[in-house]
C-alpha angles and dihedrals in degrees: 000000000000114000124172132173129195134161121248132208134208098014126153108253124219078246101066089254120113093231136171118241147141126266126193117204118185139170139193130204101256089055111268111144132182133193113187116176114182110194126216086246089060101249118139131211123180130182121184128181115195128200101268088061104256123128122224097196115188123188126185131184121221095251083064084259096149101226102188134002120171157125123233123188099013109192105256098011 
């Protein structure tokens, strides 16, 4: 698995706020993939890509309010 972290700086926030923040991005062989961003203000947003190709996206404000949770895609489905 590849994993990397690094801070950003003057993105747009769930929140509406252009904020700093980190973001950690990792990927594994078979194809899963996940893109997690925390912002100063405290909102959340996570992506992941698994390796049937569906998409599971998360998106918290920073009051805990859960914006979005959903999968899109789901194998089978």
């Amino acid at each position: 698995m590849v994993a990397t972290s690094s801070r950003f700086t003057g993105h747009l926030a769930p929140c509406g706020e252009v904020q700093d923040g980190e973001v950690f991005e990792s990927e594994d062989a078979q194809g899963l993939t996940i893109d997690q961003r925390r912002y100063s203000c405290g909102c959340q947003s996570l992506r992941q890509e698994y390796h049937d190709g569906s998409v599971y996206h998360r998106i918290v404000h920073h009051d805990g309010k859960v914006l979005e949770d959903q999968i899109i895609g789901e194998h089978g489905a």
